[in-house]
C-alpha positions in Angstrom: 65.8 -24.1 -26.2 67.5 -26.7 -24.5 71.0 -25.4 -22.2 73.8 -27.9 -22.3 75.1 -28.7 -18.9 79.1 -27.8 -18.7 81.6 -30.7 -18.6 83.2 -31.8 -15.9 86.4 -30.9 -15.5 89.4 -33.2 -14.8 91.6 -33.2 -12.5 95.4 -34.0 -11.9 94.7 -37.3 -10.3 92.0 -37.9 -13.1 95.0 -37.7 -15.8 96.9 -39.7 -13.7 94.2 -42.6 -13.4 93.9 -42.9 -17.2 97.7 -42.6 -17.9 98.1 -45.9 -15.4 95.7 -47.3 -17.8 96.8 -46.8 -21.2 100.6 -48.0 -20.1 99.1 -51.4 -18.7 97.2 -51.5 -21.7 100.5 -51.4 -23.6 101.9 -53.6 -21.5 99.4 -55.9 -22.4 99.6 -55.6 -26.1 96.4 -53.8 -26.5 98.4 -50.8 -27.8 101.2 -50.0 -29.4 104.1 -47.6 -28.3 103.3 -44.7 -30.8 99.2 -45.2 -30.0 100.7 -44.9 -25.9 102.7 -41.9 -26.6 100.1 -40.3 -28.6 97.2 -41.0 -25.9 99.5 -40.2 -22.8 99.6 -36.7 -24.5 96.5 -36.2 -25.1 95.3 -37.2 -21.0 98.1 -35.2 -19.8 96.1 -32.3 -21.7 92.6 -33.0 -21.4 90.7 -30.5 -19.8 87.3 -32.8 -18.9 86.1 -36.3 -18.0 84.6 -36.9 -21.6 88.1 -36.4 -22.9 90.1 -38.4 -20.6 86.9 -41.4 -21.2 87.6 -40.9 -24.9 90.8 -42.5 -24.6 90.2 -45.1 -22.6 86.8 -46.3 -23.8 88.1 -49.1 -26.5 90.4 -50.1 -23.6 87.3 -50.8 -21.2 86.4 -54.3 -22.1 89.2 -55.8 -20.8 89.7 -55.8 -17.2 93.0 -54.7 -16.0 92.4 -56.4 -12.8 90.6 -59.2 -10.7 88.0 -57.4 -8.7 89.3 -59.7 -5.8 92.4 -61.0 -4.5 92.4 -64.0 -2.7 95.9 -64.6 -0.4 95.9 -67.9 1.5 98.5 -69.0 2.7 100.0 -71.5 5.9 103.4 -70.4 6.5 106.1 -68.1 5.6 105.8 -65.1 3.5 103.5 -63.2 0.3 104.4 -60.3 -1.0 103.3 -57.8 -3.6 105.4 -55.0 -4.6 106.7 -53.0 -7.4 104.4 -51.9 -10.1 101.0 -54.1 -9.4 97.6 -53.1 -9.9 95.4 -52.6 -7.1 92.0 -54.9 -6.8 89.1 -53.5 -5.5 89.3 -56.1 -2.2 91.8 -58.4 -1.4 90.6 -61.5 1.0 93.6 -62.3 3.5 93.2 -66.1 4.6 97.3 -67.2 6.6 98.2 -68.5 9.4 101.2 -68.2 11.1 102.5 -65.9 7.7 103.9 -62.4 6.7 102.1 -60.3 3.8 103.7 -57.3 2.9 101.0 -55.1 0.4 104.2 -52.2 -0.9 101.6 -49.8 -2.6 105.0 -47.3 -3.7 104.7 -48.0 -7.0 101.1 -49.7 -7.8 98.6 -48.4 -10.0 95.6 -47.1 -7.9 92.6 -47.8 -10.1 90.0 -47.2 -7.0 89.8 -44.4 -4.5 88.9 -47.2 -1.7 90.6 -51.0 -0.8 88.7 -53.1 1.1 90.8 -56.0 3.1 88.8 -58.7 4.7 91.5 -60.0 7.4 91.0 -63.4 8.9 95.0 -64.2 10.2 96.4 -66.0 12.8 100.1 -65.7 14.3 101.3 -63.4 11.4 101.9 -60.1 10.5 100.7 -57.8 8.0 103.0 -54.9 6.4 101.2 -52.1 4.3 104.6 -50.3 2.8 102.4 -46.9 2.1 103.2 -44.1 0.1 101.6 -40.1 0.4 98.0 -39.7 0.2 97.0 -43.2 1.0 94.8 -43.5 4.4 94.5 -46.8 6.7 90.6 -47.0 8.5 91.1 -50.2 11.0 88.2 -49.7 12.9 86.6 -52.4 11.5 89.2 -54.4 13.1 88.8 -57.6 15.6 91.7 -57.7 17.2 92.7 -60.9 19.8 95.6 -60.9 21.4 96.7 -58.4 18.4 98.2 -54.8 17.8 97.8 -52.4 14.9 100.7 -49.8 14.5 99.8 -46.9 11.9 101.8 -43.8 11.6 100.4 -40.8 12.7 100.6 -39.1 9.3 98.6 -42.0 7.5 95.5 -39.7 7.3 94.7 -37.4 4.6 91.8 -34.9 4.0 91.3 -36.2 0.5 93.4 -39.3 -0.1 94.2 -40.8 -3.2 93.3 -44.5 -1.8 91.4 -45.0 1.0 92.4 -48.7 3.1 89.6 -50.3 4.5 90.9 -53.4 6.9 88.3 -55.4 8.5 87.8 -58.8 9.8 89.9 -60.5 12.4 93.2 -60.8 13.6 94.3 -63.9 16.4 97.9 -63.1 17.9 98.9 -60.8 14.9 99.7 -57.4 13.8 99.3 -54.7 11.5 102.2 -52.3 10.5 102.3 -49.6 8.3 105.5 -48.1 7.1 107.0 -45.8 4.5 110.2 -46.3 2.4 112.7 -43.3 2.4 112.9 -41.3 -0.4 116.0 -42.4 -2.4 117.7 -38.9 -1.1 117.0 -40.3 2.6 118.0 -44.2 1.4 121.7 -41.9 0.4 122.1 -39.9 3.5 121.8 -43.1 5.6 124.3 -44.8 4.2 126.7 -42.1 4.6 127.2 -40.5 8.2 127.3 -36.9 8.8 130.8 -36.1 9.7 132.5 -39.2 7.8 
């Protein structure tokens, strides 16, 4: 008699991950609205992994991303912001430039980022949100400075930030954006 081994069960973040999937896929075209609706319900109450792949598995064949992206750039600044998805690695390649990586709103498909840094004379801004961790060990820094927040470890983030390479008269910076209560409050002085 043969035991069937239980199935694993999913977790928040797990629902998360496949909801971010099936509304890019709709972005996409590669569903509709009512299949969306229908599938976000069912992920927001699947109890195990073999649910949650269920509802993504037709949805598999077409990436959703570019395992790397590539940023080179002489001058001036890159951004990416708003609601992007994450790559697995992203290669920086600038001189004398500002890239700001805002991860507030992107779709985490990947628990870990690896950045391969090789900049010289600029700056690089990681805009962070909660449960994201920043590892620069693998840093080579000349006549450069890295500035994390003391809150940008976790003990089980939801993205992991690898940054290695080199930096030549540059910087790294992480910040966070106020909440939009905070973004209110400033504008308005206590007292006023």
């Amino acid at each position: 008699m043969s035991r069937e081994l239980p199935k694993l069960r999913a977790s928040h973040e797990d629902r998360d991950r496949v909801v971010d999937v099936l509304r890019i896929a709709c972005g996409d075209g590669r569903l509709t609205y009512e299949e969306l609706d229908t599938r976000v319900e069912r992920a927001l109450t699947a109890r195990t992994q073999d649910e949650l792949a269920v509802l993504v598995a037709d949805l598999q064949a077409a990436p959703a991303t570019k395992d790397v992206l590539v940023v080179g750039q002489l001058g001036g600044k890159w951004s990416r912001a708003g609601r992007w998805t994450v790559p697995a690695r992203i290669k920086l390649r600038t001189q004398i430039c500002r890239v700001t990586l805002d991860f507030t709103e992107a779709v985490i498909t990947s628990r870990t980022l690896r950045i391969d840094a090789n900049m010289q004379h600029g700056r690089l801004v990681i805009v962070g949100a909660p449960g994201i961790e920043i590892d620069t060990g693998g840093l080579n820094l000349m006549f450069s400075k890295v500035k994390l927040r003391s809150d940008s470890t976790a003990a089980d983030p939801r993205l992991r930030i690898e940054i290695v390479g080199t930096l030549e008269h540059a910087k790294v910076i992480e910040r966070h954006e106020p909440r939009p209560s905070q973004r209110a409050l400033s504008f308005f002085p206590l007292g006023s």
